[in-house]
N, C-alpha and C positions, 0 to 999 in steps of 0.2 A: 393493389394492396394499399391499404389506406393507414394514413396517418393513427399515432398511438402517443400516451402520456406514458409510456415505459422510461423509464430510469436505468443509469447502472444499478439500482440498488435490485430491480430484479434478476439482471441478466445476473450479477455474483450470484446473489442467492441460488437461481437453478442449476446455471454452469457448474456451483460450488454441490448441489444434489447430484450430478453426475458424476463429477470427478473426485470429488472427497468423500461426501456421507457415503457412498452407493460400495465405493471400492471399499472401503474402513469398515462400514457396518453391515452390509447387506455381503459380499463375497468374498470378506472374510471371518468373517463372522456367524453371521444366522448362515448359510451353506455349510461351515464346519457342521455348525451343529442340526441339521438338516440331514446332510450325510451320516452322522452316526445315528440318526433313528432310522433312516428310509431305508440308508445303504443299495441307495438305486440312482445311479446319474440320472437320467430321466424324468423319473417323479422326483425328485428334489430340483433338475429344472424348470421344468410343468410350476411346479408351485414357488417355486422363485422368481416367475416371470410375471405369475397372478400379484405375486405381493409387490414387485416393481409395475407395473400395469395401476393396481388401484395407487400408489407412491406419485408416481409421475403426474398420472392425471390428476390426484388432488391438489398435490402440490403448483401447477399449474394454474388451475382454478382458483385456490387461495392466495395465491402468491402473486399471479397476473391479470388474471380475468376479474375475478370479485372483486379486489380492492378500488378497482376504478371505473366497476360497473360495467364492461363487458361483456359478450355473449361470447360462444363458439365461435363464433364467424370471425372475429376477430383473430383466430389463427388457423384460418381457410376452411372448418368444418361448412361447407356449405356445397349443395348441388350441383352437380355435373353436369353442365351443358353438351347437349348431341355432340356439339363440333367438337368438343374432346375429347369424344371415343376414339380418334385417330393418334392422339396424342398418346394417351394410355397404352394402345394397342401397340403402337410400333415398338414403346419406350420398353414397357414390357417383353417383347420378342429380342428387342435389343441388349436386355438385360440377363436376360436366359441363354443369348448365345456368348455375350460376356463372361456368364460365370460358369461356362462347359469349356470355353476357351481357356480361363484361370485356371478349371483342375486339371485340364489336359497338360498344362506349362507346368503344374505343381509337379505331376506325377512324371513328366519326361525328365526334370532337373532333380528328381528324387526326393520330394519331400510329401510328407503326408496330406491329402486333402483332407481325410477323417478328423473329425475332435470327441472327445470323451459323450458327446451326445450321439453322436452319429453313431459311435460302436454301440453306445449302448439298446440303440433301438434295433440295429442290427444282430446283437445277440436277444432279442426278447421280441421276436415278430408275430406279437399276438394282437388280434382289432382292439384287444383296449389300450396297449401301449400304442401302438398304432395314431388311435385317436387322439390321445392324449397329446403326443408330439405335434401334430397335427396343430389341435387347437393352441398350441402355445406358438409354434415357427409360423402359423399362417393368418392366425389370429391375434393373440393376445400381444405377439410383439411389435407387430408394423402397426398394430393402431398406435398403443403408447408411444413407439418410437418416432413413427412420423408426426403426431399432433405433438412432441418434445420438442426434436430436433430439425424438423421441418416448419413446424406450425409456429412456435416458439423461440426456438434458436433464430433462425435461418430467419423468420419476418424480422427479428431484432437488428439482425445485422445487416440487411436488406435495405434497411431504412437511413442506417448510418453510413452503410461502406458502396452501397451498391450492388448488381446482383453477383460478378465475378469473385470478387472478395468472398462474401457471405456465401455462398458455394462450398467454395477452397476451406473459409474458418469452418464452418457448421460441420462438414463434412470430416474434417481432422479430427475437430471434436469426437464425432461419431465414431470414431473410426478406434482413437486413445480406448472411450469407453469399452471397448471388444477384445482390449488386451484383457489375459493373455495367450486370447486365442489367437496367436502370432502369423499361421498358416494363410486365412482369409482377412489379414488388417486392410492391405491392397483392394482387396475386394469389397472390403466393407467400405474404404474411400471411396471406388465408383460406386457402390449404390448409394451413398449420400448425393455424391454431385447428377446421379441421374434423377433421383426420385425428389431432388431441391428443383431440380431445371423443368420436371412436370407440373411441380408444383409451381413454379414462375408463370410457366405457360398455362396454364388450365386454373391456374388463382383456388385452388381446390385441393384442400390436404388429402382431399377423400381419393383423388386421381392419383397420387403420390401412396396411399394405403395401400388401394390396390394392386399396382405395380410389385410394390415389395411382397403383400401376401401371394401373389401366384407364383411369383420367385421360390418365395419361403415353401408354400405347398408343395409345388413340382420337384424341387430338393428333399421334401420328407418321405417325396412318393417314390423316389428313383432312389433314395436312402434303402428304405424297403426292398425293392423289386433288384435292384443290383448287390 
């Protein structure tokens, strides 16, 4: 990971898009009023995660890349070398037996794995709600999230603290943003610090996308089918 002209003046900025504008304007706010049109969890999250999706990445682009002349690459969008299909693969399997082992511990100590999206694709199991969840848990939000908080966050602090630190920080970050969905915040901690640690290793936001999207799929399929 190569040297960068970033300032604090970015990291406020985006950390302050996470954790201020996002919670203030975006869930609670436009999702109020999102829910009284749609009146469907689902499609008001599907399309809450389009409008943080195009949020994030411009903001990013505007905020960090453009003004000092940057490309992508500069927070890891760049190709996957063969040798890190091992890396991916394990990290991956490692992470799906992590998050069957979390609900199993949720549901033995009594507490719910379900969240209001989960029910609700579970009462409405038709292929276009189907897809729909789909395209939002396995697409629309590990891209934005890992090119934020892996690509972004995590190279910021990578560079100042080192990688253990910047792990631990970016990951708590991520983890705050998921309230208040209080059930998987634990879980949302390890998949920061697994899917920052691919990304250490494989220098590649894209091996770190991955990862989380097949998590997120195999979660919407088994949402389904169970």
């Amino acid at each position: 990971m190569t040297g960068n002209r970033w300032t604090w003046k970015e990291f406020t900025a985006l950390v302050g898009l996470a954790l201020i504008f996002v919670p203030l304007m975006i869930d609670w706010q436009l999702t109020v009023w999102l829910d009284s049109i749609m009146q469907n969890e689902l499609y008001k999250g599907t399309l809450t995660g389009l409008i943080l999706a195009i949020l994030f990445t411009s903001c990013i682009y505007f905020i960090a890349l453009r003004p000092q002349g940057y490309s992508w690459q500069t927070i890891g969008v760049r190709r996957i070398k063969t040798t890190d299909w091992k890396t991916i693969v394990f990290w991956t399997i490692a992470h799906i037996f992590i998050g069957i082992f979390y609900i199993i511990i949720l549901e033995m100590v009594g507490f719910e794995s379900a969240n209001s999206k989960t029910e609700s694709i579970q009462e409405n199991q038709t292929l276009f709600a189907f897809t729909i969840a789909f395209i939002s848990a396995a697409v629309l939000s590990p891209i934005y999230e890992e090119l934020f908080y892996r690509g972004f966050i995590y190279t910021w602090l990578r560079e100042r603290l080192g990688i253990w630190s910047s792990m631990v920080i970016s990951s708590l970050i991520f983890t705050v943003v998921h309230i208040p969905t209080y059930n998987t915040l634990l879980l949302n901690f390890l998949v920061g610090i697994i899917c920052a640690w691919v990304y250490e290793k494989t220098e590649s936001v894209v091996s770190s996308i991955i990862v989380h999207a097949v998590f997120n799929a195999i979660a919407v399929i088994l949402t389904v089918l169970l």
